[in-house]
N, C-alpha and C positions, 0 to 999 in steps of 0.2 A: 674810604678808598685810599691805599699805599702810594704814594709822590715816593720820587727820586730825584736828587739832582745831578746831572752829568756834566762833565766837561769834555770839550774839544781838546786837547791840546794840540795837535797838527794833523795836516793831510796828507795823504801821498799818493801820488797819482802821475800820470805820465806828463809832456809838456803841455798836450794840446787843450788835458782835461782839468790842465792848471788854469790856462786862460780860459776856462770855462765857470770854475769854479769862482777865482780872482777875481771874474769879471775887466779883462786887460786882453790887449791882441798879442798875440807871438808869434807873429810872423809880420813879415814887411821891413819898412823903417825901423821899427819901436818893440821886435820881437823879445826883446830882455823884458820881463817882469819886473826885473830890480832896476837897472838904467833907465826904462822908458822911455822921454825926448833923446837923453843922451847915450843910446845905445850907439855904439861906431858902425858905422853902415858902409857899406860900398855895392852900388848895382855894377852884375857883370853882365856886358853886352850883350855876349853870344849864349848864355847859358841863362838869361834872361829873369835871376832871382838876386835876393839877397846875400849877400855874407857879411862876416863880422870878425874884423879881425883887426880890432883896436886892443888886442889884447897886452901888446907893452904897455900903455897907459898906466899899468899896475907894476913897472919895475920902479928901481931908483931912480933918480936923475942923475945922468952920465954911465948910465950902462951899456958897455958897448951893442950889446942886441936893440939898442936905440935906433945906431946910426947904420943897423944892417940891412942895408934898403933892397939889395937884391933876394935879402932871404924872406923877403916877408911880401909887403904891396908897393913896394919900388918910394917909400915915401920914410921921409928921418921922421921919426916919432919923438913929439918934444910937449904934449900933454899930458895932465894927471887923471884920475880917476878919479871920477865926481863921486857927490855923500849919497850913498843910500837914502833915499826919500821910506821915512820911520812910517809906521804902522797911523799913527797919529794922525801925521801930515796926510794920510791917504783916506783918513778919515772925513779930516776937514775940506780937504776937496771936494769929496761926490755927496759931502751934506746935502746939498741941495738937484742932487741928479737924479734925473727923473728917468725910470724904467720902463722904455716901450717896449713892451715884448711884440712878438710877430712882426709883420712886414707892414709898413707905410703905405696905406693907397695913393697918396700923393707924390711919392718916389720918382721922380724922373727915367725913364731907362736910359741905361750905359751904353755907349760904345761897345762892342766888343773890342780887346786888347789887339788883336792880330787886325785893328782895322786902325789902329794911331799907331806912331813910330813912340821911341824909349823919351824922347823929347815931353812928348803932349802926358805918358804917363807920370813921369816924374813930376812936370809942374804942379797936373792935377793934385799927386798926394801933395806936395808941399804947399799948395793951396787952405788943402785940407786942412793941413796941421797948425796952422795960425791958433788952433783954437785949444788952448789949455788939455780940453780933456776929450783930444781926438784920438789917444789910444785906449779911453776907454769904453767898452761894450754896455755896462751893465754896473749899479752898484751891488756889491753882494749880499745876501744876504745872511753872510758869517759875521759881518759889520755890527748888525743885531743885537751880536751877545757882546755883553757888556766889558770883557776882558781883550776882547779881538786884536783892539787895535793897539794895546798895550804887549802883546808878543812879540817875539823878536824874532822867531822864525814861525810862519805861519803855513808855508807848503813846504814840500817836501818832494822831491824827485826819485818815480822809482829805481831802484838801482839796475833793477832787472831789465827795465826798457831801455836803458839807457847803454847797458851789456850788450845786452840784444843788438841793440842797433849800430853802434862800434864795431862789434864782434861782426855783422852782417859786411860793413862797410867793409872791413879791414878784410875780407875773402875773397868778396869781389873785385876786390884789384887786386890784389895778390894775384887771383886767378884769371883776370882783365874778360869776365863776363860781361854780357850787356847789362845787368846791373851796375858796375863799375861808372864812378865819377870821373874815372879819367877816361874821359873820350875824347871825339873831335871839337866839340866847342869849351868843354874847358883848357886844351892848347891853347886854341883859337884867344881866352880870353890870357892867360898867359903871353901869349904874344903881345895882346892890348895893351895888357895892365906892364910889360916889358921887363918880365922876369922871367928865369929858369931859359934862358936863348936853348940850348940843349937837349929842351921838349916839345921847340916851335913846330906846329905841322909844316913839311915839308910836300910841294907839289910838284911831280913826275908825270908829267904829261896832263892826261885825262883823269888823274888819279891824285889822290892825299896821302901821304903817307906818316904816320906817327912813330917818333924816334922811340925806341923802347926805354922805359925806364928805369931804373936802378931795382923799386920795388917789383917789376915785374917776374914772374918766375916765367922759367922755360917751356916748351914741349915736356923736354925730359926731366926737368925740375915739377911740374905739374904730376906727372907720373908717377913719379917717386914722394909725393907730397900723398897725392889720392890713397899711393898701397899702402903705405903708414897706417893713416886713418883707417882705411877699410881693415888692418890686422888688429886695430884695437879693442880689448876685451878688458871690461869693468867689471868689479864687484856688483854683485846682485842688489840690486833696487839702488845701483849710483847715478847710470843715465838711461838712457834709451840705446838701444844699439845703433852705434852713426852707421856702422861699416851698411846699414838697410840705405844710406843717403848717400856712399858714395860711388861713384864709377870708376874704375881704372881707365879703360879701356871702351873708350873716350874719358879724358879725364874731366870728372864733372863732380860738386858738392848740390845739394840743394834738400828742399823739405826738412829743413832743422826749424828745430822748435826753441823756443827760449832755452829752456836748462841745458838743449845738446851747446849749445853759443857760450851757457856757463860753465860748460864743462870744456869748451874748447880756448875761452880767453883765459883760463885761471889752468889751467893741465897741458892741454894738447900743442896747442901752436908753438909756445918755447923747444917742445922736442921734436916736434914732427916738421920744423925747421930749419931746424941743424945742418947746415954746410949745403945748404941751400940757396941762401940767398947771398948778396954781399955782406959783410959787416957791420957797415955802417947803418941798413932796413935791419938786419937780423937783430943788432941791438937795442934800437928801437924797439921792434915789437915785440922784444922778451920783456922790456924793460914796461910797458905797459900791461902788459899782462899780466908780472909780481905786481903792479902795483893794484888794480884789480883782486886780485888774490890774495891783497894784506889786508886789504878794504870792507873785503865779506868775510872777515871771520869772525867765528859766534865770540870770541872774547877778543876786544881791541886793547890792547896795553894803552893806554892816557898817554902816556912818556912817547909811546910813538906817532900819538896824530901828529906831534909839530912834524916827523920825519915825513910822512906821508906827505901832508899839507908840502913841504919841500920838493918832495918828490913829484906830485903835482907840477908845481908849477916853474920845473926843468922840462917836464914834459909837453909842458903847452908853451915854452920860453914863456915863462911871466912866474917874478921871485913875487913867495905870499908874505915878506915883510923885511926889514933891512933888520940884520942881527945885532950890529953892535953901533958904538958910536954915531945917533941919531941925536939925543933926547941929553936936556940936564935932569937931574932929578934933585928932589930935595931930602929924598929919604924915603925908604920904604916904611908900609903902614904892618903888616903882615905876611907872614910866609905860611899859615892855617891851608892846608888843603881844600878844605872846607868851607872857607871862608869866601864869598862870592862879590865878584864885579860886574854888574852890567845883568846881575840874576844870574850868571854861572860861575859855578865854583872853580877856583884857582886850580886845583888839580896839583901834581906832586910837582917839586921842584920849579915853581915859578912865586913870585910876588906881588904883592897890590902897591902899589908904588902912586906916586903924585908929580906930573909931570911940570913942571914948573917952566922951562923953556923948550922953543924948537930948535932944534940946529935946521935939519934938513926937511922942511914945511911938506916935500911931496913924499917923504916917507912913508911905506904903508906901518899901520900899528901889527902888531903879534896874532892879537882876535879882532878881528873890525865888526862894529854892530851897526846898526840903521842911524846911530848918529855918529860915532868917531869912525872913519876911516882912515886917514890920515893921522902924523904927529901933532900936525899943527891943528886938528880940530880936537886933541886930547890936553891941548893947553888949559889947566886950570881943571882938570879931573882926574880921576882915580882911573887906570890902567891895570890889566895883568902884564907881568912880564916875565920871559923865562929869565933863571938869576943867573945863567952864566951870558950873559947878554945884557946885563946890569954894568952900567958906566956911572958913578958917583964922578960929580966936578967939582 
């Protein structure tokens, strides 16, 4: 009998099929995979879920999108972003976790939610959490194979679902459908949380009224968005025909399938809203769109992920690393292409360098892996760096 031996090297699967596979929650408190305890949380009142949006945690320290408290959760942001908990360390935790499958016949039953106020829910979880390994479900059983926990990325997110679901969001407010997240209770929480005054629901008698938005399009901006789309004709075997999903007349999008969503964040939207909107939405979401569109192509030039990685994270306000003046160095080891730190190779026009002092401790590094994320935890290790971003002291 013919044996083979195979390997894994990574998954890729959408978010929910991560924490399934993971064995980790993604959703609630602790919905990050990578952060866990220390995902940044905040419950909204009226809209009655999570969000997360401790995303400066990843700038410098003293950038002004710190101390921009109306643009963000009304709060100055003055922590850093914790280490990635390594492959290793998640090993050694659920050594000893035992795997109940199915349901508990000694399980208590619950409340139902709509029968305790936001109070009794919240204690409850943070009750919960006391306990080390309350976000996790399940040990996996990719743990198994003997190299698991020694990888440095082990999921993978599809890009398609993730299009998909962007591309879905970004239509429906555009087009302020009842799929649309801006409705009456996220004003409502706007108002709470005491940001954007401009978008508070406003009450006129018997009635609520919602200020229109910047990104909102018109009537007749709808119109002319709808007959765009409905004229447009592709190359044979590029999409599906949208012009079957849209309506002028009522102006209406809907029954799009993933690739119509990849055909319309990476092509369509930049042009089919053109002198449509204000400025300031329109450059936005052209601006995510190329970036989308540099992201899926069949050959990525090396030299341009750091651009990308940049471009990122302007678009989500959060810098993916401080370029210059961070770090003393004591001399670079190599400039080999080839040549690998941390298991990936340098790639063109960067260096493996030896970090000897910090200047700025909450610095992000260039590549951050499951143990360096920061300057100050690359003290006393080998780093990549790009070399025009090399400071000798």
């Amino acid at each position: 009998m013919q044996t083979s031996d195979l390997n894994i090297t990574t998954k890729i699967e959408d978010y929910p099929v991560l924490g399934t596979l993971a064995g980790c929650k993604v959703k609630g408190k602790q919905a990050c995979n990578v952060c866990g305890k220390d995902t940044p949380h905040r419950w909204l009142k009226f809209s009655r879920k999570h969000v997360y949006m401790g995303n400066r945690k990843r700038l410098r320290p003293g950038h002004p999108y710190r101390r921009k408290k109306h643009w963000f959760d009304n709060t100055v942001e003055s922590g850093t972003v914790n280490r990635i908990q390594s492959g290793a360390e998640i090993f050694e935790s659920l050594k000893d976790f035992r795997n109940d499958f199915g349901r508990p016949l000694d399980k208590k039953g619950k409340r139902r939610k709509r029968d305790v106020d936001d109070e009794d829910v919240i204690s409850a979880e943070e009750y919960e959490e006391d306990n080390v390994l309350w976000r996790w479900k399940k040990r996996s059983i990719l743990f198994d194979l003997p190299y698991w926990k020694y990888m440095l990325v082990r999921h993978n997110i599809d890009v398609m679902h993730v299009e998909k679901n962007v591309s879905d969001a970004l239509l429906s407010i555009l087009m302020h459908s009842v799929k649309s997240k801006d409705g009456l209770k996220a004003r409502q929480d706007l108002e709470d949380i005491g940001i954007r005054t401009n978008l508070h629901p406003e009450v006129r008698g018997k009635r609520t009224y919602l200020p229109p938005a910047a990104y909102w399009l018109s009537k007749e901006e709808k119109r002319k968005f709808c007959k765009r789309l409905s004229k447009f004709r592709g190359p044979d075997g590029y999409c599906a025909n949208i012009a079957n999903c849209v309506s002028v007349d009522p102006p209406n999008i809907g029954s799009l399938k993933s690739h119509d969503h990849h055909v319309l964040m990476q092509n369509l939207f930049p042009v089919t809203l053109r002198g449509l909107l204000p400025k300031g939405p329109r450059i936005a979401v052209s601006r995510l769109c190329n970036y989308f569109s540099r992201l899926c192509q069949r050959v990525i030039d090396p030299e341009k992920l750091v651009t990308l990685e940049s471009e990122q994270g302007k678009l989500a306000w959060v810098a993916p690393y401080i370029s210059d003046g961070c770090i003393h160095l004591r001399g670079t080891c190599s400039t080999d292409p080839e040549d690998k730190v941390h298991l990936c190779p340098l790639g063109p026009n960067a260096s493996k360098i030896w970090v000897e002092v910090s200047k700025i401790d909450g610095a992000r590094v260039w590549r951050p892996n499951s143990e360096i994320q920061v300057i100050s935890d690359a003290v006393g290790n080998w780093v990549a760096w790009p070399n025009k971003h090399i400071v000798f002291m």
